[in-house]
C-alpha positions in Angstrom: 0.0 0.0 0.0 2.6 2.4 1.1 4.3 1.6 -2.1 1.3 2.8 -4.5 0.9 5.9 -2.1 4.3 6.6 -3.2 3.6 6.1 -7.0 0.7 7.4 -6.9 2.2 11.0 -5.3 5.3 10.8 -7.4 2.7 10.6 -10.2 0.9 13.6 -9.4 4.4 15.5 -8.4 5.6 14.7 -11.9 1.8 16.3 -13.3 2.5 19.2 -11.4 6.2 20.0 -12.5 4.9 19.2 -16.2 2.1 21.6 -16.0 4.5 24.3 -14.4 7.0 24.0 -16.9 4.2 24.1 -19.7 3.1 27.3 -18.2 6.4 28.5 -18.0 7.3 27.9 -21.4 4.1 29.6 -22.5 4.8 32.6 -20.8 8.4 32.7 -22.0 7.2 32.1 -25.5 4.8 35.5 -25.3 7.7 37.3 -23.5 10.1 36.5 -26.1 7.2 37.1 -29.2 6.8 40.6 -27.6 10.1 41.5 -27.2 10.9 40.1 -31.0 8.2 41.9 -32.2 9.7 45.0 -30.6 12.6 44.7 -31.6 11.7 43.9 -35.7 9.6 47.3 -35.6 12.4 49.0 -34.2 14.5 48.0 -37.4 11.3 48.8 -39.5 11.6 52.4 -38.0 15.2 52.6 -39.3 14.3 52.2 -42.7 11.3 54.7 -42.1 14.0 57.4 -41.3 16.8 56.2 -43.4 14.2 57.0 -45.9 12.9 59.8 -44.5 16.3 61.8 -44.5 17.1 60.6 -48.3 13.6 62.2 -49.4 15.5 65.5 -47.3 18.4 65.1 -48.6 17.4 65.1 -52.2 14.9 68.2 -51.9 17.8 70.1 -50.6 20.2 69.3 -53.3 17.1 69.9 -55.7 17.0 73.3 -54.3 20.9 74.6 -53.6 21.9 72.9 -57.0 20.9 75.8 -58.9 22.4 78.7 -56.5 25.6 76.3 -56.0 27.9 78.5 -57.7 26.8 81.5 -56.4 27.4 80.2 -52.9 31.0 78.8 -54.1 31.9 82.6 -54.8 31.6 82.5 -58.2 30.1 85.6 -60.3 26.8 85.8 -62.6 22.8 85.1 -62.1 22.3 83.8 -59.3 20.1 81.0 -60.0 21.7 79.4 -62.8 21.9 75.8 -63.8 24.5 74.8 -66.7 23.9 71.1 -68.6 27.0 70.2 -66.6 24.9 70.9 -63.3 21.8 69.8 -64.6 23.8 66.1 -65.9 25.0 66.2 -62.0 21.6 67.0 -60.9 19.4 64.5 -62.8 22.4 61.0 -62.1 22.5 62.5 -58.3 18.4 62.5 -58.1 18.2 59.0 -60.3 20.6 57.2 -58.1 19.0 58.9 -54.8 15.9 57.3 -56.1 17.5 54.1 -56.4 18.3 53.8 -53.1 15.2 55.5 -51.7 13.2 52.8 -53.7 15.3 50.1 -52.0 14.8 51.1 -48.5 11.1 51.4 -49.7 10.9 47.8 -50.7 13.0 46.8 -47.5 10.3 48.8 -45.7 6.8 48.2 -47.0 8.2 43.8 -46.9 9.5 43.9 -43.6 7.3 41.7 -41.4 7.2 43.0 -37.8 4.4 40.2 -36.6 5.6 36.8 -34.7 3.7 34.0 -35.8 1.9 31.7 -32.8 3.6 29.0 -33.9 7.0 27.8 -33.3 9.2 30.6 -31.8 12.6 28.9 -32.4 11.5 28.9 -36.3 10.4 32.1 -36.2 13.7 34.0 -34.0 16.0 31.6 -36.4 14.4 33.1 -40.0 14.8 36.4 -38.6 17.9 36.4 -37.9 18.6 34.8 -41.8 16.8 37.5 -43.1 18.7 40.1 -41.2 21.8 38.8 -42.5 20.5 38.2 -46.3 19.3 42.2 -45.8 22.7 43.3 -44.8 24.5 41.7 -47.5 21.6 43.1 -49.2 22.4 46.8 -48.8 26.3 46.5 -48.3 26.5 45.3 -51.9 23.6 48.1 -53.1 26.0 51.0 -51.1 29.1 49.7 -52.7 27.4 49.4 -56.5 26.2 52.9 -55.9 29.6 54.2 -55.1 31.0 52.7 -58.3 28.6 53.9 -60.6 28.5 57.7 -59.4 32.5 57.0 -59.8 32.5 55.9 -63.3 29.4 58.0 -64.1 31.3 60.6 -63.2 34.7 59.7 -65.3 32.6 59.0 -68.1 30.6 62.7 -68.0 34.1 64.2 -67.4 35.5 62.6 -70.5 32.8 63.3 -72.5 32.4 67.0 -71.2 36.6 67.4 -72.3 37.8 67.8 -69.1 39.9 64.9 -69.0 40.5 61.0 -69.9 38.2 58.5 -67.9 41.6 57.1 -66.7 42.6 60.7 -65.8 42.5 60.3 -62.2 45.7 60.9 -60.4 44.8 64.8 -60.1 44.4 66.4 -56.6 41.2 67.7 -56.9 39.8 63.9 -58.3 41.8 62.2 -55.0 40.9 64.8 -52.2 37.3 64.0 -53.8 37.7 60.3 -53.7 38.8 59.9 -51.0 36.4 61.9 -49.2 33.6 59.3 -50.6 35.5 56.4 -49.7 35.6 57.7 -46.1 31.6 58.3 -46.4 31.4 54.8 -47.9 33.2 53.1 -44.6 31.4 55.3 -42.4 28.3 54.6 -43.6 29.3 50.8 -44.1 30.2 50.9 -40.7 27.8 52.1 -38.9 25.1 49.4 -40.8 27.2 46.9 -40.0 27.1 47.8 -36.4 23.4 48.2 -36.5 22.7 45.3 -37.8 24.9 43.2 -36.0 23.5 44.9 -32.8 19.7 43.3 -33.7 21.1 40.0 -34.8 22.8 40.0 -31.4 19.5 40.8 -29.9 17.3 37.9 -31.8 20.3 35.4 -31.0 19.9 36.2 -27.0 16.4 35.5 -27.2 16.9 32.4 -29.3 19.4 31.1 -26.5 17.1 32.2 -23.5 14.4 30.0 -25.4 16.7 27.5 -25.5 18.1 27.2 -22.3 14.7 27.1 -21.0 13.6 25.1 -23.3 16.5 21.9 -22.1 15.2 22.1 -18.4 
């Protein structure tokens, strides 16, 4: 008798510590959706303003193109716009554009909502897609820096004020090195950002984890 007592409470004890860890596991699960989901709308925010201040950026340039001389010191009208600063204008707006429309896409396709399903699955294809985005925009920044470099060989050529290959001049360096520096910055500080939310997803993917072997 004593002995089915004692199965019979073991029995119940092990009920008990199952339901618990159910519970627990459920309320983990909703902790780490919620905190997910934060997190993925934060990123989604990022593109909002990295969008945001290239809409800015190109209105301004729209508008100071024209008195750009005029502000450099040089003398004349003061609104004037030659072709060479309209050809600058219209490759600056299309390539702005470009990228603009990228972000958009990233933006209006990135999904913010955790599915109820398996939160493992879910934490482990976000983090995938994170990484397939970065590689995403490293390669767009980098394609864009090459083509405004040989777009802007190529109008310099064809505008006579130099061969394409014509690049060892001061004034071509000082500027090309300036945009490489932009291009690391910028490079960077994605890379950072990114990383940072990856970090994020793969802390909650380990908490579930750990939690998840008990």
């Amino acid at each position: 008798m004593e002995l089915d007592e004692l199965k019979a409470r073991w029995q119940q004890e092990s009920e008990k510590n199952i339901d618990i860890n159910n519970q627990s596991m459920e309320q983990l699960e909703t902790i780490l959706r919620q905190k997910t989901s934060s997190t993925l709308g934060h990123i989604k925010e990022k593109y909002k303003g990295i969008i945001s201040y290239l809409m800015v950026g190109l209105l301004l340039n729209i508008i100071v193109s024209p008195f750009l001389h005029f502000l450099l010191g040089d003398e004349g009208p003061v609104f004037r716009l030659t072709f060479n600063g309209l050809f600058a204008l219209v490759t600056f707006l299309t390539l702005g554009l470009i990228v603009v429309f990228f972000y958009w896409l990233k933006y209006s396709a990135f999904n913010t909502e955790v599915a109820d399903t398996d939160v493992r699955t879910t934490l482990e294809q976000k983090i995938r897609a994170l990484r397939r985005s970065l590689r995403h925009e490293l390669t767009l920044i980098i394609g864009i820096f090459i083509s405004i470099f040989i777009i802007g060989r190529a109008s310099s050529q064809y505008l006579g004020n130099g061969s394409f290959s014509d690049i060892f001049r001061k004034d071509i360096l000082l500027s090309l090195g300036a945009g490489v520096l932009i291009l690391i910055f910028y490079i960077v500080k994605r890379v950072k950002a990114y990383n940072s939310y990856i970090r994020k997803l793969e802390e909650y993917l380990a908490e579930f984890e750990d939690k998840g072997s008990f």
